[in-house]
MARKEKE-571031 format. One line per 5 residues: number of its first residue (from 1); their letters; for each residue x, y, z of N, C-alpha, C. Coordinates in pm, 1 decimal, always signed. Example, Ala and Ser with C-alpha at 12.3 -4.5 7.8 and 13.67 -1.06 7.14 Angstrom:
2
1> AS> +1319.0:-569.0:+780.0:+1230.0:-450.0:+780.0:+1320.0:-330.0:+780.0; +1285.0:-225.0:+708.0:+1367.0:-106.0:+714.0:+1290.0:+3.0:+787.0;
END
This chain:
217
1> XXXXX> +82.8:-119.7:+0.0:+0.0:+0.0:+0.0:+86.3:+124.6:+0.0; +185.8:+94.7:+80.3:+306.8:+254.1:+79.5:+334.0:+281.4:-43.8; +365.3:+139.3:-162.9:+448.0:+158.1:-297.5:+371.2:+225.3:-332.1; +241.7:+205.6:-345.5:+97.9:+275.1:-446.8:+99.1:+379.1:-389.2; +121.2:+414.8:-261.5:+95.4:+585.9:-230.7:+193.1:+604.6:-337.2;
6> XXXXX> +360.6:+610.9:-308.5:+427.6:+681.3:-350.7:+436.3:+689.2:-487.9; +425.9:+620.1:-557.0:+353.6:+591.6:-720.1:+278.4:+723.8:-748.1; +170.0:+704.2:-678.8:+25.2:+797.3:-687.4:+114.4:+973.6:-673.6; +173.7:+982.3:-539.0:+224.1:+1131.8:-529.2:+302.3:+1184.9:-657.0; +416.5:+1092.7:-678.9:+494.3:+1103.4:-772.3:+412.6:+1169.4:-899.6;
11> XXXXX> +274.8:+1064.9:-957.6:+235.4:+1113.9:-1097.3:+172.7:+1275.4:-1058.1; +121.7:+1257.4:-955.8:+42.1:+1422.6:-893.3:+167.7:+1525.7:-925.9; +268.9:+1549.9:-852.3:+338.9:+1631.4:-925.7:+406.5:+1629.2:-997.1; +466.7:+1531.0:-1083.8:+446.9:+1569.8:-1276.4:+325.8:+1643.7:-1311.6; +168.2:+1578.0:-1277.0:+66.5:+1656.4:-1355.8:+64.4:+1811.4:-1330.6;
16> XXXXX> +83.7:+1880.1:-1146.6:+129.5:+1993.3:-1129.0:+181.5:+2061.7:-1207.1; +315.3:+1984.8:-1238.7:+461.4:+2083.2:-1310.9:+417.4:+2133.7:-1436.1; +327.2:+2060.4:-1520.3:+324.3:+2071.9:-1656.6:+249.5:+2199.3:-1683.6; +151.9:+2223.8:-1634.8:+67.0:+2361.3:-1608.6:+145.0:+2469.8:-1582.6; +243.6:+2457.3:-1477.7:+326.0:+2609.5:-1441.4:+401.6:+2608.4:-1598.0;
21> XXXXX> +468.2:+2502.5:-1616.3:+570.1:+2563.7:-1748.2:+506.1:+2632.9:-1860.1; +376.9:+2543.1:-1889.7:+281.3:+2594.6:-1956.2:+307.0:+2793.7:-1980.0; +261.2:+2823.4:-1864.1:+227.7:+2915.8:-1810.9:+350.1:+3047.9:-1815.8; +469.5:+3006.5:-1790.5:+561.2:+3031.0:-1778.5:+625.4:+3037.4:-1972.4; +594.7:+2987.7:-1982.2:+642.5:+2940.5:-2196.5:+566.1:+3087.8:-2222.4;
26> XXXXX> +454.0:+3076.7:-2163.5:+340.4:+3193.5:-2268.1:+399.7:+3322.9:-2239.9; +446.1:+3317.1:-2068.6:+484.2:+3455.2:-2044.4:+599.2:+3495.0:-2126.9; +690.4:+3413.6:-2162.2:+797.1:+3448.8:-2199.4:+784.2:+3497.9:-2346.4; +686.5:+3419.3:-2380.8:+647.2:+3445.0:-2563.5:+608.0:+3607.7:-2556.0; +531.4:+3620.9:-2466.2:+434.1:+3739.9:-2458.7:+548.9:+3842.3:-2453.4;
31> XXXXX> +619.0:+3840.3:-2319.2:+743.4:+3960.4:-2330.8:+809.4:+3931.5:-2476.8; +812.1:+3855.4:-2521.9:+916.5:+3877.6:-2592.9:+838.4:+3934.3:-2767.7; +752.8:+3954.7:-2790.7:+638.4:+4009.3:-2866.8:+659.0:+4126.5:-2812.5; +583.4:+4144.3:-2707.6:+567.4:+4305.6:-2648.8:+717.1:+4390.8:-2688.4; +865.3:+4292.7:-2664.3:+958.2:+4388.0:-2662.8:+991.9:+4423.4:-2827.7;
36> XXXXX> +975.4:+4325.0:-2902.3:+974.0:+4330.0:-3072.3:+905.3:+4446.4:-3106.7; +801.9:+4459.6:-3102.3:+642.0:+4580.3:-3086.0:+700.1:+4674.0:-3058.0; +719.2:+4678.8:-2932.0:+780.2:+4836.2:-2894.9:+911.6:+4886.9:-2942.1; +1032.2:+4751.4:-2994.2:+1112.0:+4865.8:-3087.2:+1125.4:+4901.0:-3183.2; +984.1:+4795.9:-3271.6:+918.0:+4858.2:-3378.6:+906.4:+5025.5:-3381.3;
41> XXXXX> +812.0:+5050.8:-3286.5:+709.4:+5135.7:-3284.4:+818.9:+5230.5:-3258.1; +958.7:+5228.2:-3216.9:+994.7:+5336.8:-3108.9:+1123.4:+5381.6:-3291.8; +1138.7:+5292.9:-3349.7:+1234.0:+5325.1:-3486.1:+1119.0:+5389.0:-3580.5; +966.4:+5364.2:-3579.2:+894.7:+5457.9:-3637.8:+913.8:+5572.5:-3581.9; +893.4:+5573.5:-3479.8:+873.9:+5730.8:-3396.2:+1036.1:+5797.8:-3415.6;
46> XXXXX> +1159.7:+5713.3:-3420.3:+1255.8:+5790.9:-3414.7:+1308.5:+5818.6:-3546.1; +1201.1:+5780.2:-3701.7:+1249.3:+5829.0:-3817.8:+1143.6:+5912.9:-3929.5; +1059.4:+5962.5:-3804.3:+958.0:+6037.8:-3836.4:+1028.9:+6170.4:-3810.1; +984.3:+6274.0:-3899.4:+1002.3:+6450.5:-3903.0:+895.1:+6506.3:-3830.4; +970.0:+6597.5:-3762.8:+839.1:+6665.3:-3673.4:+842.4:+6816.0:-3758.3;
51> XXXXX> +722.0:+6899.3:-3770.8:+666.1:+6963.4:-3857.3:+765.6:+7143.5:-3767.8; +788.2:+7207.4:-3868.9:+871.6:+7300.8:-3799.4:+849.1:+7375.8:-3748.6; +911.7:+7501.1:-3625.0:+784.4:+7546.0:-3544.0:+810.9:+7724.5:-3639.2; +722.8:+7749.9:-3721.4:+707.8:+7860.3:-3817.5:+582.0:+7890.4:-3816.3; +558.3:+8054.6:-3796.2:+478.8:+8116.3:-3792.6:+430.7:+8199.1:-3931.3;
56> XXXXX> +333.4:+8135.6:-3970.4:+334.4:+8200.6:-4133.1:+206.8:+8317.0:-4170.5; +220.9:+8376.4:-4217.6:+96.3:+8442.9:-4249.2:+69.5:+8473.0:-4381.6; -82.3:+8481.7:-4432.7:-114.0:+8462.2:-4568.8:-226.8:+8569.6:-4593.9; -179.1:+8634.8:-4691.5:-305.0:+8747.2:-4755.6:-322.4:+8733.9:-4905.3; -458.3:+8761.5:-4961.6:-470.2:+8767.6:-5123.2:-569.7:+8914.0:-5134.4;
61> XXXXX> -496.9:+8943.4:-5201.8:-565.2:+9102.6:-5286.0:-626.2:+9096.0:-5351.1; -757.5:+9130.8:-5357.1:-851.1:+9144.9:-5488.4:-816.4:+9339.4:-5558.2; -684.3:+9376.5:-5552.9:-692.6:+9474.6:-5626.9:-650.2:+9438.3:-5738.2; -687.8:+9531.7:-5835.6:-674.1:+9523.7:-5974.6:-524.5:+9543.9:-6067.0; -525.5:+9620.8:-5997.5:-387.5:+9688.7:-6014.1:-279.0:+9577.0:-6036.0;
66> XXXXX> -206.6:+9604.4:-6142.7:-143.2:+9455.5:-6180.6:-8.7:+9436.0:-6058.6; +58.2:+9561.3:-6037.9:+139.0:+9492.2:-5884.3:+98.6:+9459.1:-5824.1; -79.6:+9467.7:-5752.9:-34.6:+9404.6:-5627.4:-132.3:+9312.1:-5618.9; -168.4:+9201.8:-5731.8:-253.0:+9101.0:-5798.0:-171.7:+8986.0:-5739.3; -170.5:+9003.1:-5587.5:-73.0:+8866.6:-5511.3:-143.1:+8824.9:-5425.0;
71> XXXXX> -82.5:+8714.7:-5403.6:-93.4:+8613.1:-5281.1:+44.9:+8602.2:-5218.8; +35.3:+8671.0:-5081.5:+179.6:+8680.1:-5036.5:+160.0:+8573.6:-4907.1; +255.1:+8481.1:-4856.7:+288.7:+8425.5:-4733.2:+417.6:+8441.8:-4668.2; +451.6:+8506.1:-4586.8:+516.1:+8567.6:-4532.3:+542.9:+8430.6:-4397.3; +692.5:+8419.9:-4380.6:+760.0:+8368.9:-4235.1:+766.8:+8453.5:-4123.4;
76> XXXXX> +676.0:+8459.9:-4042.7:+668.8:+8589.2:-3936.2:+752.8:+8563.2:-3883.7; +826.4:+8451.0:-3808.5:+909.9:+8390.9:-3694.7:+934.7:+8250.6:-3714.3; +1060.7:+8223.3:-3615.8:+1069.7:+8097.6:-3640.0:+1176.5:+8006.8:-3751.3; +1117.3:+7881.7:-3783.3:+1254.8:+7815.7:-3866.6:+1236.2:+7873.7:-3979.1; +1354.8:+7833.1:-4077.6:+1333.1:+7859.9:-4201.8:+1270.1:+7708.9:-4298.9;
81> XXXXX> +1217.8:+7721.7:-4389.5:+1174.9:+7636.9:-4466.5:+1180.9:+7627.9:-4620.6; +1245.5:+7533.9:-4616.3:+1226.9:+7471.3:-4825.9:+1141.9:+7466.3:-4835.1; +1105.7:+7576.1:-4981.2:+942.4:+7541.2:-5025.6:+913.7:+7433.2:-5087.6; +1035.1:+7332.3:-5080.5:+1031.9:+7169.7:-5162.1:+991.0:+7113.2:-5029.8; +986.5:+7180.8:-4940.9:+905.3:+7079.0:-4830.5:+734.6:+7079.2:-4816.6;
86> XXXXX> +694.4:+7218.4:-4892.7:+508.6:+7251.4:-4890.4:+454.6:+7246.8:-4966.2; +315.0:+7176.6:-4938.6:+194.5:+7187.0:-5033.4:+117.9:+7338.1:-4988.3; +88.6:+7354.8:-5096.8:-53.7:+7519.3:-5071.0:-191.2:+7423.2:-5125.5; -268.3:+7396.3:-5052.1:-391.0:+7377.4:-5126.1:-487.4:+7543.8:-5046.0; -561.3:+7588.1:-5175.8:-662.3:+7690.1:-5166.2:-785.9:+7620.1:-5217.1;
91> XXXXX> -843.5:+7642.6:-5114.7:-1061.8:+7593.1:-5147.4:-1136.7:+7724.9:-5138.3; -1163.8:+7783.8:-5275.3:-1265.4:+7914.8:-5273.9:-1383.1:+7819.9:-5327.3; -1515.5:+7888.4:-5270.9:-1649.6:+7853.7:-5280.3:-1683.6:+8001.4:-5359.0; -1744.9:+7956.6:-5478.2:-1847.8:+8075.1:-5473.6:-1954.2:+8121.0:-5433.0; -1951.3:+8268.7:-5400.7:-2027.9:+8345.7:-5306.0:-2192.3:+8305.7:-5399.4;
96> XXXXX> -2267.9:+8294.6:-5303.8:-2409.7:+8307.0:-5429.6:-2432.9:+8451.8:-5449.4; -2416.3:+8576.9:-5350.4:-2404.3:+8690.2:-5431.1:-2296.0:+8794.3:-5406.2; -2287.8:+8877.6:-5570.1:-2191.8:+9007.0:-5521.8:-2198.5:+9120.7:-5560.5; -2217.7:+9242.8:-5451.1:-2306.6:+9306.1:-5511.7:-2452.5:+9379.0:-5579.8; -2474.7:+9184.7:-5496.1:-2676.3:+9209.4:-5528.8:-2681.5:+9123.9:-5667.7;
101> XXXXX> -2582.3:+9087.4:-5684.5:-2571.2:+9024.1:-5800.1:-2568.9:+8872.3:-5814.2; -2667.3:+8818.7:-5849.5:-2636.0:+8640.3:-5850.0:-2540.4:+8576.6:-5919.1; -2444.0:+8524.1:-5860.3:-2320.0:+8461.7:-5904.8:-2373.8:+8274.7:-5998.8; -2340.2:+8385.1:-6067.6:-2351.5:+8260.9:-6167.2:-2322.8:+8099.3:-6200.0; -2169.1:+8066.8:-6090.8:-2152.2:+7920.3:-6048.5:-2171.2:+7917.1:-5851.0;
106> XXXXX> -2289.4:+8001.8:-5822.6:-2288.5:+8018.6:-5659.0:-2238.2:+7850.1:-5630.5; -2183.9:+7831.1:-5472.8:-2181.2:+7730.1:-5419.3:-2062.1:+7637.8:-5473.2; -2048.6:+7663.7:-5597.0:-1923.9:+7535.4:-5684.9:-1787.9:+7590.7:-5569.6; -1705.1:+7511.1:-5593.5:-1551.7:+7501.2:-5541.5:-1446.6:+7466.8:-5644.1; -1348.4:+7542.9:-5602.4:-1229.9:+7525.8:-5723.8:-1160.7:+7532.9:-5607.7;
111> XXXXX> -1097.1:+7408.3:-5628.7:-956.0:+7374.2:-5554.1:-853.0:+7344.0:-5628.2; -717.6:+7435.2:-5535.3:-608.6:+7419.9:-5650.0:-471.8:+7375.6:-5547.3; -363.3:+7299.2:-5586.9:-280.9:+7273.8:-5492.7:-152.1:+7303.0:-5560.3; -72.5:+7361.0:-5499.7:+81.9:+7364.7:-5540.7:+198.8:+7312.5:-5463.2; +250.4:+7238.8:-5511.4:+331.2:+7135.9:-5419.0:+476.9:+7166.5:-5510.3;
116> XXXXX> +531.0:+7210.4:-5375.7:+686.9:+7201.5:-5382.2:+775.0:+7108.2:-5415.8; +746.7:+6987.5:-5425.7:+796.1:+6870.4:-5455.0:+825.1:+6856.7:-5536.1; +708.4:+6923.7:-5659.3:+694.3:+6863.8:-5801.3:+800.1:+6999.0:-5865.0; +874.7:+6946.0:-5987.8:+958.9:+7022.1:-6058.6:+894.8:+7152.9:-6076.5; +977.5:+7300.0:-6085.6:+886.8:+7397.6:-6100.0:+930.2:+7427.3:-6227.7;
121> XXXXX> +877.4:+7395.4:-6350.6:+900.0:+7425.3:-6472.1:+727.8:+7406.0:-6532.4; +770.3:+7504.5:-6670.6:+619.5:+7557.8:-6713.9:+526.3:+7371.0:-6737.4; +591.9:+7292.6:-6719.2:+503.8:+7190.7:-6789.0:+447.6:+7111.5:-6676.8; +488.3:+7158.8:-6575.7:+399.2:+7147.6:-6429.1:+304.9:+7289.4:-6409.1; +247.3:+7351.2:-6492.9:+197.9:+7506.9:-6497.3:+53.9:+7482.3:-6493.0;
126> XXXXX> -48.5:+7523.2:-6426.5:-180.6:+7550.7:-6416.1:-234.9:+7528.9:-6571.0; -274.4:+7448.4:-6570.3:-370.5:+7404.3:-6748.9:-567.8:+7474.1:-6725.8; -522.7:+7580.9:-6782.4:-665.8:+7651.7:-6822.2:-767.2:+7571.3:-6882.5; -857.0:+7653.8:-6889.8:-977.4:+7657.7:-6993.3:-960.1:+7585.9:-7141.9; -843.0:+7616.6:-7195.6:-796.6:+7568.4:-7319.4:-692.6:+7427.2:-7329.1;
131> XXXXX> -721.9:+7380.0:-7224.0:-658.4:+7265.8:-7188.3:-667.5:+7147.5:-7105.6; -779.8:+7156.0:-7062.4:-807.8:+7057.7:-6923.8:-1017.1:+7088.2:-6955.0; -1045.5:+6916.5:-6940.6:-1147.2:+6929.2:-6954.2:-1248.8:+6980.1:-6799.5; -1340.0:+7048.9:-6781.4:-1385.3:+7092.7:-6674.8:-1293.5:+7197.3:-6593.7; -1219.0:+7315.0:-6685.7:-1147.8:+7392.8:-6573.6:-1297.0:+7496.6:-6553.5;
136> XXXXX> -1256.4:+7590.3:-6428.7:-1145.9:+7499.1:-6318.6:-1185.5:+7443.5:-6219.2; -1307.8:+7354.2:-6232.9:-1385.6:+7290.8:-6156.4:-1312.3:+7149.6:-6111.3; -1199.6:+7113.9:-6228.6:-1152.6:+6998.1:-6174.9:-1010.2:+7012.2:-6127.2; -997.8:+6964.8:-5983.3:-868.2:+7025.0:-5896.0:-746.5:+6972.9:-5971.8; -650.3:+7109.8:-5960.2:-528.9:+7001.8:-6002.1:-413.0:+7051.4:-5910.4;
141> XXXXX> -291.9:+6984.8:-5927.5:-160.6:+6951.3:-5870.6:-23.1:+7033.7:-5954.4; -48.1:+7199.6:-5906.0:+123.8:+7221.7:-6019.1:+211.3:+7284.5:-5954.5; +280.4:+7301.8:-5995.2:+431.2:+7415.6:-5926.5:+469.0:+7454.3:-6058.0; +451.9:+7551.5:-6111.1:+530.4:+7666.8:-6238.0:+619.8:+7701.5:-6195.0; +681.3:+7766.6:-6309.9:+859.4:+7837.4:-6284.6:+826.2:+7975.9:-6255.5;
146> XXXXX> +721.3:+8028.0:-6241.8:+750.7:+8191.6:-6200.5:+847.6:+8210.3:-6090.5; +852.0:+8352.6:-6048.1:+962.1:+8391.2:-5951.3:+850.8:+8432.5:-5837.4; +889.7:+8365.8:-5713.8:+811.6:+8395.8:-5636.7:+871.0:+8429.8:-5519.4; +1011.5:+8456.4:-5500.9:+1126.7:+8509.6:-5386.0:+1197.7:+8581.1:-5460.2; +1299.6:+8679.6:-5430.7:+1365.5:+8777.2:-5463.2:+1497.0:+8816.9:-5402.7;
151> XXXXX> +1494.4:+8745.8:-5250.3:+1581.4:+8720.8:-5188.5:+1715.6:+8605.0:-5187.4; +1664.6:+8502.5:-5267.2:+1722.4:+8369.9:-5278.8:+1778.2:+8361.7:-5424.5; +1901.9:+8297.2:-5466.6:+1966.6:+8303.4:-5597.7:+1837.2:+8190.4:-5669.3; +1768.6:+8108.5:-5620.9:+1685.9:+8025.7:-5687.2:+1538.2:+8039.4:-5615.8; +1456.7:+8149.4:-5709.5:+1388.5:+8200.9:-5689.6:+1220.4:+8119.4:-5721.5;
156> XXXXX> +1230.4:+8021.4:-5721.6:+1144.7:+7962.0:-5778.7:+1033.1:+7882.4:-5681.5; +921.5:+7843.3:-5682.9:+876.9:+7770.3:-5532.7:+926.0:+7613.5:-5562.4; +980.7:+7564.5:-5453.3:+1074.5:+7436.9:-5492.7:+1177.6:+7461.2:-5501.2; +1254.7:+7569.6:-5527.6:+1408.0:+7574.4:-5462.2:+1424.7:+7680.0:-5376.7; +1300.4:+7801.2:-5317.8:+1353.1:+7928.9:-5205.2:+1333.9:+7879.1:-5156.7;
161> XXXXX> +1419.9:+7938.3:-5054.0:+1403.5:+7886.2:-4889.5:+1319.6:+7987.8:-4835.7; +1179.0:+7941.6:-4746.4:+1172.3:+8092.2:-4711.5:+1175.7:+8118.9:-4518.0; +1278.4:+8194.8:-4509.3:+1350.2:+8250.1:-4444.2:+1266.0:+8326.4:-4316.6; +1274.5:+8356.1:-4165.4:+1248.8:+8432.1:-4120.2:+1251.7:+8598.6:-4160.4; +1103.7:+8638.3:-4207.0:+1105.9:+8772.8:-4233.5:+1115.7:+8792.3:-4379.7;
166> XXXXX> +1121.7:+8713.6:-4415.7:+1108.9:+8647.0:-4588.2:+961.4:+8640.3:-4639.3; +935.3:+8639.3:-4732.8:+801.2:+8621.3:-4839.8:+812.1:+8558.9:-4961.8; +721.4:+8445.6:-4947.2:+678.5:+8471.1:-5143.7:+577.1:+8498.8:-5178.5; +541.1:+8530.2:-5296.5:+438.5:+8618.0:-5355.0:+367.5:+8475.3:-5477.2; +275.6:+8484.8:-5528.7:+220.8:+8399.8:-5619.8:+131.7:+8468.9:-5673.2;
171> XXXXX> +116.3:+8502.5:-5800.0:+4.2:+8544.2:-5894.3:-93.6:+8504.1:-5827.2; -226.7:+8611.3:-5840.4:-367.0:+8552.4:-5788.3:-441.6:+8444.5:-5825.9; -404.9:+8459.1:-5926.9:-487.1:+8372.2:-6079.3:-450.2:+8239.0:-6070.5; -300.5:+8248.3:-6060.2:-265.5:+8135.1:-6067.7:-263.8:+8003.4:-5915.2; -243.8:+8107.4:-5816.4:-233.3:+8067.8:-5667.1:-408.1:+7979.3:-5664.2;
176> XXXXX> -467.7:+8064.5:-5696.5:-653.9:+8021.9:-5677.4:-687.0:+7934.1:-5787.6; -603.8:+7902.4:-5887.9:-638.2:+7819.1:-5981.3:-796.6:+7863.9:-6054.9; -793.0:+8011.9:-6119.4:-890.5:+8013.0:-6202.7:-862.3:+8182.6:-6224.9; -938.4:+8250.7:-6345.7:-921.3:+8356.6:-6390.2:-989.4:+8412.1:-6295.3; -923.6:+8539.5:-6207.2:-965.8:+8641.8:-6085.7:-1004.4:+8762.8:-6123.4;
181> XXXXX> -962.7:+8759.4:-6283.1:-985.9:+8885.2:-6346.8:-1142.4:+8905.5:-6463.7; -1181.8:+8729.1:-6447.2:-1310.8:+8702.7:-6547.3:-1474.7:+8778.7:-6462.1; -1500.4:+8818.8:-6527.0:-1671.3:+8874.2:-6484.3:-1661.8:+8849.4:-6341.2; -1720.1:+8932.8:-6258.6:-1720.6:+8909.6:-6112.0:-1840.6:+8836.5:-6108.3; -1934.3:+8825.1:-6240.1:-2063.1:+8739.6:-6160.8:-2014.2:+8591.3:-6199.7;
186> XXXXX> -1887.9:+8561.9:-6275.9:-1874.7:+8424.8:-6305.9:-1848.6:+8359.4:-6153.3; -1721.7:+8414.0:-6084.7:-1689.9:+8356.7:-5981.2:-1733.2:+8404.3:-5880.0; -1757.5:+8557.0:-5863.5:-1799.7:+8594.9:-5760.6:-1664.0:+8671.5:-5691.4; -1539.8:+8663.8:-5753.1:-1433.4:+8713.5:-5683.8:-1438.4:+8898.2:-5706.2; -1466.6:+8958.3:-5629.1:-1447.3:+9114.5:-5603.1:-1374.4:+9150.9:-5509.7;
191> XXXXX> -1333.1:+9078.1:-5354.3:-1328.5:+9098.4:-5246.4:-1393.3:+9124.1:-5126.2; -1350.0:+9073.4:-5000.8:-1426.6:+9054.6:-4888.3:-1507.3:+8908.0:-4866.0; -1441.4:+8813.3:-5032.2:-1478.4:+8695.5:-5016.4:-1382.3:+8591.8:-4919.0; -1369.2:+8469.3:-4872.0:-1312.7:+8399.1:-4800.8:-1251.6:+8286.0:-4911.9; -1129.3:+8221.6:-4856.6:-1102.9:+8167.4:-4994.0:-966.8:+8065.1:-4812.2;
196> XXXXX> -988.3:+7923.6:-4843.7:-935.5:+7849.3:-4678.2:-808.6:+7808.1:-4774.1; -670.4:+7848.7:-4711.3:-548.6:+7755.9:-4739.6:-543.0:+7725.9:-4647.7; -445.0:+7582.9:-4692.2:-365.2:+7476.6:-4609.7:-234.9:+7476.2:-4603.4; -162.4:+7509.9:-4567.6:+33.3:+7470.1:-4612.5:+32.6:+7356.5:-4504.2; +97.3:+7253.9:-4611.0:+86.6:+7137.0:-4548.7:+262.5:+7112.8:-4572.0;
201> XXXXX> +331.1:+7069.1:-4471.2:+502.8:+7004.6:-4417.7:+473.1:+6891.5:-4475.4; +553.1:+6845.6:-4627.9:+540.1:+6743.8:-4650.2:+615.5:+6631.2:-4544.5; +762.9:+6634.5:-4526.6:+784.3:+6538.3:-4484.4:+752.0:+6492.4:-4346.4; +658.1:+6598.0:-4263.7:+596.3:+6563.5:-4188.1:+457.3:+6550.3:-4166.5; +398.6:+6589.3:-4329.7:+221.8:+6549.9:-4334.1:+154.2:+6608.1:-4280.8;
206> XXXXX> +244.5:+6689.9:-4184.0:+140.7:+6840.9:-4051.3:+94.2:+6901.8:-4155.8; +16.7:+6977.3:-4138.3:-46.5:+7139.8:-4158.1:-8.6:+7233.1:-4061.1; +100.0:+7299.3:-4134.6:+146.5:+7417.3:-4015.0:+74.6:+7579.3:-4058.4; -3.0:+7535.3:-4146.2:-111.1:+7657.8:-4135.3:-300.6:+7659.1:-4211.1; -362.0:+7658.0:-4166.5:-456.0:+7574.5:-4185.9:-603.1:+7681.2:-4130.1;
211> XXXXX> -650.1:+7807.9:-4251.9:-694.8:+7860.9:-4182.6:-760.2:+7992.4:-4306.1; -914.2:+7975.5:-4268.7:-993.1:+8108.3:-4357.1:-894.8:+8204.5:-4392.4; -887.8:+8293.9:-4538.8:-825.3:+8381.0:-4555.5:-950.2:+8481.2:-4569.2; -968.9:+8633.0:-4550.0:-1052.5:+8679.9:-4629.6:-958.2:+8794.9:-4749.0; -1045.8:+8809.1:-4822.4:-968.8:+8847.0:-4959.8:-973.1:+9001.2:-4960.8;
216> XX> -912.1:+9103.4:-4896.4:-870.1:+9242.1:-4888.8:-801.9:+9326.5:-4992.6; -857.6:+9402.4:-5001.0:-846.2:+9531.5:-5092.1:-711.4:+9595.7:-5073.3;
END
């Protein structure tokens, strides 16, 4: 009867043991997942760009007057920035009236984006009316070669840098992606209308400015 006890105890803890290791296997799997994961996550986080800390400001003129037919954004403070690092997207709505006057595409949107990225030569250039089916109702993507710094030997958007206390300037027409100078009842553009940019940090995907403009005289 003693042999059979000790028989009996013996298989009891083998069956014990097998459960803790069990138990013990998973934990170890688990840390060792969790620590993979987190230095995943921590080489994303340490080869990500953080968006720069620049204070920008943006105005568009509805005067007529062919100098001062701009869109200026100005670096108030802060870093400097490659304009090969920004997108401009502008979203104007037309007003339904101006003037007392019913705007003829009220409510439509013309969105236009200019991205620094893309080469700034004329064949990346805003495609009009005479070239693109549905302008300028259908958004597009350009960077032209105009001169839009004055300060920088490469004056172009996509190679100035723009600088604390620095500006570039962009044609109206071309910045808003549509004729600013056509019938005021086509678009509705006279001034005192609202017209929302974005400057978006490409290599960090932020929006470091993101905000109603209204359109001043």
């Amino acid at each position: 009867m003693e042999k059979i006890a000790v028989i009996t105890g013996s298989m009891r803890n083998e069956d014990a043991v097998s459960p803790v290791v069990g138990v013990m296997l998973m934990l170890v799997v688990t840390i060792i997942i969790a620590a993979v994961v987190s230095g995943f996550a921590s080489g994303i986080g340490a080869t990500s760009q953080a968006a720069p800390a620049t204070s920008l400001g943006v105005s568009v003129s509805a005067a007529s007057n062919d100098i001062s037919k701009y869109v200026v954004i100005e670096n108030l403070g802060g870093e400097s920035i490659p304009t090969k690092d920004l997108k401009i997207v502008s979203t104007f709505t037309c007003p339904d009236y101006v003037r007392k006057n019913l705007v003829n595409n009220a409510g439509k949107v013309i969105k236009h984006t200019i991205d620094g990225s893309l080469e700034p030569i004329s064949a990346n250039d805003l495609v009009t009316d005479t070239g693109i089916i549905d302008y300028p109702w259908a958004a597009q993507v350009t960077n032209n070669d105009n001169i839009v710094n004055t300060r920088t030997a490469d004056r172009t958007f996509g190679t100035a840098i723009l600088t604390p206390g620095s500006s570039i300037q962009f044609d109206r027409s071309y910045f808003l992606g549509f004729d600013t100078d056509e019938q005021v009842r086509v678009y509705g553009f006279s001034g005192d209308e609202t017209v929302h940019v974005t400057i978006v940090h490409i290599p960090s995907q932020k929006a470091i400015f993101d905000k109603d403009v209204v359109i001043t005289w």
